[in-house]
C-alpha positions as CSV (number, residue, x, y, z in Angstrom):
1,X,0.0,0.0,0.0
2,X,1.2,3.6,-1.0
3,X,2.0,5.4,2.3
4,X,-0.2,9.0,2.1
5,X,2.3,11.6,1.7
6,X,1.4,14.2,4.7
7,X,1.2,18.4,3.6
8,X,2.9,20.6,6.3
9,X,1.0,24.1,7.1
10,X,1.3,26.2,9.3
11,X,2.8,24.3,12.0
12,X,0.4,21.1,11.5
13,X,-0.8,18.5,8.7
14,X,-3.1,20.1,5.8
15,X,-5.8,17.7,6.1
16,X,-8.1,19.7,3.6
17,X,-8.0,22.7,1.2
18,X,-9.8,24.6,-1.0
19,X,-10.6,28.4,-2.6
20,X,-13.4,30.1,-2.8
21,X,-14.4,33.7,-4.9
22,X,-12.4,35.1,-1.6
23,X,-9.2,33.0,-0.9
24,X,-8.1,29.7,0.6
25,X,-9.7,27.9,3.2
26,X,-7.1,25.7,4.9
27,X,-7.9,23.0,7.9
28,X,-4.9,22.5,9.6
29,X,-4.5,19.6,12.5
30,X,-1.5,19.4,15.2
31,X,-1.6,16.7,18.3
32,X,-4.1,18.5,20.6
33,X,-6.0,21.2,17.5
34,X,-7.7,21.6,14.6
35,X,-7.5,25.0,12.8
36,X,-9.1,26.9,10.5
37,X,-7.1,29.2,8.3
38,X,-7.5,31.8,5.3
39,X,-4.4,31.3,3.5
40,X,-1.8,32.5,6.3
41,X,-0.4,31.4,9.9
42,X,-3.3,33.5,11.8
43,X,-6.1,30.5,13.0
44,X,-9.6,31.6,12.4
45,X,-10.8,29.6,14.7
46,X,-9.5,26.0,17.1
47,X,-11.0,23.1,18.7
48,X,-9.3,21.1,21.0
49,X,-9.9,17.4,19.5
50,X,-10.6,15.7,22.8
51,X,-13.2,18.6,23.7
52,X,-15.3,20.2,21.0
53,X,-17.3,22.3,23.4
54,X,-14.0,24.0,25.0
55,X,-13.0,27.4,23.7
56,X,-9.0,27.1,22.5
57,X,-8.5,30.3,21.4
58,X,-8.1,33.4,23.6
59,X,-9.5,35.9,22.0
60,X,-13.2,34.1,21.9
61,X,-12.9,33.5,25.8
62,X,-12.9,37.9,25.4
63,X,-15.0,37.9,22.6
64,X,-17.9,36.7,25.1
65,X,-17.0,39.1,27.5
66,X,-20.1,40.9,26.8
67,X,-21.9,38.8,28.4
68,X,-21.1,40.0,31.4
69,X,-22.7,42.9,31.0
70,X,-26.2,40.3,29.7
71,X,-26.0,37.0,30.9
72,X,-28.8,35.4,29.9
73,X,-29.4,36.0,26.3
74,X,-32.4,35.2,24.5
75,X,-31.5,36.0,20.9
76,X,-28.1,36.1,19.7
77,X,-26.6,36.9,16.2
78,X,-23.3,36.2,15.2
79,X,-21.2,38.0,12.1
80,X,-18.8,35.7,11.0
81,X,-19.1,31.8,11.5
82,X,-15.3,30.5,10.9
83,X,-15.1,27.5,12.4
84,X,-18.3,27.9,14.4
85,X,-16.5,27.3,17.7
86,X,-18.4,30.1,19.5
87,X,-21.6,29.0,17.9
88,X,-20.7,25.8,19.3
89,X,-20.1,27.3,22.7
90,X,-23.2,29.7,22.8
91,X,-25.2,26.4,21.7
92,X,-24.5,24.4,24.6
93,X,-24.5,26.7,27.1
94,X,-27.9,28.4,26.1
95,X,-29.8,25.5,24.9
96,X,-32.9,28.3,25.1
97,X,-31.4,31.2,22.4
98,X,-32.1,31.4,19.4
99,X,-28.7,32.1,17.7
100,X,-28.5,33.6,14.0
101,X,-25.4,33.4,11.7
102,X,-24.8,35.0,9.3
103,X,-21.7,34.0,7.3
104,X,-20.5,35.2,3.8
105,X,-18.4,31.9,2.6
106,X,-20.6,29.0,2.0
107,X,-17.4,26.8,1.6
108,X,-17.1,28.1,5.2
109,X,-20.2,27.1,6.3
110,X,-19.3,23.6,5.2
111,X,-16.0,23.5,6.6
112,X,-17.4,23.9,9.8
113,X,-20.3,21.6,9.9
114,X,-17.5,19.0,8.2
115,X,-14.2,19.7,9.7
116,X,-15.4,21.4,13.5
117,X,-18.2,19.3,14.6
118,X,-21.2,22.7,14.2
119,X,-23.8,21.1,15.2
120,X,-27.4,20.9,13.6
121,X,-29.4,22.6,15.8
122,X,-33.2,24.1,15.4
123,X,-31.8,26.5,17.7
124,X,-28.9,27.6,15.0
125,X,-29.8,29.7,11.9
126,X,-27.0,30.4,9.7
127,X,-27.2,33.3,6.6
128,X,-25.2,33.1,3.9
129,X,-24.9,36.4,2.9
130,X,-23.1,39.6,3.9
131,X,-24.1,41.6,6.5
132,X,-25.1,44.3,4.6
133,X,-27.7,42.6,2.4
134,X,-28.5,40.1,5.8
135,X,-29.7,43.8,7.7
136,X,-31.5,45.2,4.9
137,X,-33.4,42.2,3.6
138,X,-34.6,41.5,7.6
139,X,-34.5,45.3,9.3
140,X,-38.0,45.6,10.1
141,X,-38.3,42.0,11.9
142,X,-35.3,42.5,13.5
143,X,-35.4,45.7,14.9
144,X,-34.4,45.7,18.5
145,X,-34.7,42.1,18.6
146,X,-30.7,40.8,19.6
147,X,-29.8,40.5,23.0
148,X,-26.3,40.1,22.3
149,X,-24.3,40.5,18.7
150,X,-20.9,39.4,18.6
151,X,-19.2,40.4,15.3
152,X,-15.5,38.3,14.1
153,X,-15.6,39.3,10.3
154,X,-11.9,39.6,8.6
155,X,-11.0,39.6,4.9
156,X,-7.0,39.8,4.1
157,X,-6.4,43.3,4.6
158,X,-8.0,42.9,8.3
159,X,-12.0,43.9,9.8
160,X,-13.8,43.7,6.4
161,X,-14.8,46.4,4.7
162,X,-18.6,45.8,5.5
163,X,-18.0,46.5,9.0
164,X,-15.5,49.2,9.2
165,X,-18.0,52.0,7.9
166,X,-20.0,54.2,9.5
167,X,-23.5,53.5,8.2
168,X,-22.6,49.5,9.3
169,X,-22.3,51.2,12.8
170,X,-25.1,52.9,13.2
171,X,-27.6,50.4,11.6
172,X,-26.2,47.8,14.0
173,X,-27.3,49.6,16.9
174,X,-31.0,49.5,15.6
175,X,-30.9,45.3,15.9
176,X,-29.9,45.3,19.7
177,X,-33.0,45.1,22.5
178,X,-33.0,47.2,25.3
179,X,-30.5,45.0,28.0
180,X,-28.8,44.5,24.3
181,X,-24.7,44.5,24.1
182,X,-22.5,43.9,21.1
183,X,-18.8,42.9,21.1
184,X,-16.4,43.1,18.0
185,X,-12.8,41.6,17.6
186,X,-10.5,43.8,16.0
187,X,-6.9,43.1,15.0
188,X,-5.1,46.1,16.9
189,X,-1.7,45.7,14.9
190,X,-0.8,49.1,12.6
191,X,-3.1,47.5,9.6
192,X,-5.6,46.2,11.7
193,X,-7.9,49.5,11.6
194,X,-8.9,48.7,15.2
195,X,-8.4,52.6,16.3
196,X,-10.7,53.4,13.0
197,X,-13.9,50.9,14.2
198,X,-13.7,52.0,17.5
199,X,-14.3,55.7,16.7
200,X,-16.7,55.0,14.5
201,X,-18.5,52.8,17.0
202,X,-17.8,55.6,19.8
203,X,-19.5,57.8,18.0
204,X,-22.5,55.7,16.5
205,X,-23.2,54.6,20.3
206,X,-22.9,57.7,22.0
207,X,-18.9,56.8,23.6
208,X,-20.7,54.1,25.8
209,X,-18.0,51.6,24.8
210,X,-15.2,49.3,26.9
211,X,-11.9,48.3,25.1
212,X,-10.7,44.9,26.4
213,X,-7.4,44.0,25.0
214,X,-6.0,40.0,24.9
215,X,-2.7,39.2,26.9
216,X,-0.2,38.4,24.7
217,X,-2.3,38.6,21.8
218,X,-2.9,41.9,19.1
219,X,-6.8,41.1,19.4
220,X,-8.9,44.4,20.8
221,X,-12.4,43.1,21.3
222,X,-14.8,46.7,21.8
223,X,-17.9,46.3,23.7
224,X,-20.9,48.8,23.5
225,X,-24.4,48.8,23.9
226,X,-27.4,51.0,23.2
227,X,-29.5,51.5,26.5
228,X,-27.0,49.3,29.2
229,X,-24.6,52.2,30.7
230,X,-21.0,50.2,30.6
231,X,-18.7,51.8,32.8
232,X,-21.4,52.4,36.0
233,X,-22.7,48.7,35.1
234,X,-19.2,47.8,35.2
235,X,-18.6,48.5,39.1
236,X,-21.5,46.3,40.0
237,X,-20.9,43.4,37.3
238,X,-18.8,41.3,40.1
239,X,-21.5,38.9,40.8
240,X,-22.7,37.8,37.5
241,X,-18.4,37.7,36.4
242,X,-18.0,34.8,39.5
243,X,-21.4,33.1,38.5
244,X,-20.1,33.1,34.4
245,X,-16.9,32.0,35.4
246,X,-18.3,29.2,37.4
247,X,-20.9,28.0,34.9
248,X,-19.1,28.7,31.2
249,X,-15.4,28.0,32.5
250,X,-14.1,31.1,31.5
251,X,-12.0,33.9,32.9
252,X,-14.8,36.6,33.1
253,X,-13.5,37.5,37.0
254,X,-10.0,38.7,35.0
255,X,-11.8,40.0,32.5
256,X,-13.6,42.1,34.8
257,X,-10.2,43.7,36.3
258,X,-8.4,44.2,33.2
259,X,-11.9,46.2,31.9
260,X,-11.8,48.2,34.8
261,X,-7.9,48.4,34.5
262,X,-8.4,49.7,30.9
263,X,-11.1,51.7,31.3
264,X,-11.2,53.3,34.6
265,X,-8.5,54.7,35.2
C-alpha cells in the first residue's frame, strides 16, 4: 500500500483545502488542535480534539465578555461563523437562544459543519450572505430584537470592509433590545484598523464603549451597547463575572479587572 504523503501548514498537517471567490480555506491539524485558516499562519478559529465544546482560542474566551454585562441571552446573532466554535459554545450553554449566523463563505459554512463538529441545531440559523444585504433584507423583523451581537468578520487586509464604515455602525445599533450588548474583535496591529472601528462605534453609540485588549495577543475586542450604561454597570458586574466564570469556565473574573484596568482609570 502507498504510504499517504502528509502536507505541512502552518505548523500542523493540511488535512483539507480549498478556494473560494475570496481566498483559501485551509484545515490544519496538530496533536491536541484543529484550525481553521485563510491562506496564512493566523487561526480563524480551534477546537481542541478531545473537547469540541472548550473554547481554544483566547481571544473568543474575550469575545464573550459581553456577556457579562447580559448573561442570559435570548437571541443572539453572530457576524462571522469560521469554524463555528463560538456558535458551538453559545449552543451548549444556552440550549434556550435562538442564535443567528450570518456568514458570507458558504465553503465556510461547510467546513465547519464538516471539519469542526457545528452542530445541527433548530436553535442555530446560519445566513449566507453579507451583512449588509442580511440587515436590509430582515430590518424591520429585527429591529431591536438581539440581545447580544458578537461580530468576528476579517477579509485579508483585516475587519472587512462591511463592517469598518459608519452606516454599518449605526444600523447595527438598531438590531440590539433594550439589555442589548455587542462585542467586536479587531486586529489592533498598525493594519488592523482597530483605532478606525472604534471611533466609529464611539461615535455611532454615543462613547458608551469598553476596550478589552487579549494578553499576549494583538486582538482588541470593543464592547458597547445602546441603552445598558457600561462603565457604572461595570462596578456592579462582580456577581454575574463569579457566577459566568463558574458555569461557562471562562476567565470573566480577570476580565472584569483588566476592563476596569483599561477603562477606569
Amino acid at each position: 500500500m502507498r504510504e499517504r504523503r502528509q502536507t505541512r501548514r502552518h505548523g500542523g498537517e493540511l488535512i483539507y483545502t480549498t478556494n473560494d471567490e475570496y481566498g483559501p480555506i485551509e484545515v490544519v491539524e496538530s496533536a491536541f488542535e484543529r484550525s481553521l485558516h485563510f491562506g496564512s499562519p493566523a487561526k480563524q478559529s480551534s477546537i481542541l480534539l478531545d473537547n469540541h465544546q472548550m473554547l481554544a482560542l483566547s481571544y473568543t474566551h474575550a469575545l464573550l465578555a459581553p456577556l457579562i454585562f447580559q448573561p442570559l441571552p435570548q437571541r443572539i446573532l453572530l457576524v462571522g461563523l469560521g469554524g463555528g466554535s463560538v456558535a458551538s459554545f453559545l449552543l451548549h450553554h444556552f440550549p434556550d437562544a435562538e442564535i443567528d449566523v450570518v456568514e458570507l463563505r458558504q465553503r465556510v459554512y461547510y467546513v465547519a459543519r464538516r471539519y469542526f463538529h457545528l452542530p445541527d441545531s433548530l436553535q442555530l440559523t446560519v445566513y449566507i450572505e453579507s451583512i449588509e444585504r442580511y440587515m436590509y433584507h430582515h430590518r424591520s423583523r429585527l429591529q431591536n430584537s438581539y440581545d447580544l451581537v458578537l461580530i468576528d468578520a476579517f477579509d485579508g487586509e483585516g475587519v472587512s470592509a462591511e463592517i469598518a464604515n459608519p452606516i454599518f455602525c449605526r444600523e447595527i445599533r438598531d438590531l440590539l433590545s433594550p439589555r442589548g450588548v455587542l462585542g467586536i474583535n479587531l486586529w489592533s496591529g498598525a493594519d488592523g484598523g482597530a483605532a478606525f472601528v472604534v471611533e466609529l462605534l464611539m461615535t455611532a453609540f454615543d462613547r458608551n464603549l469598553l476596550r478589552l485588549d487579549v494578553e499576549e495577543k494583538g486582538n482588541l475586542i470593543a464592547i458597547t451597547a445602546d441603552k445598558i450604561p457600561l462603565q457604572s454597570r461595570l462596578d456592579k458586574c462582580d456577581r454575574d463575572a463569579r457566577h459566568l466564570t463558574s458555569e461557562l469556565r471562562l476567565p470573566f473574573t480577570n476580565m472584569v479587572k483588566r476592563l476596569r484596568r483599561l477603562n477606569l482609570g
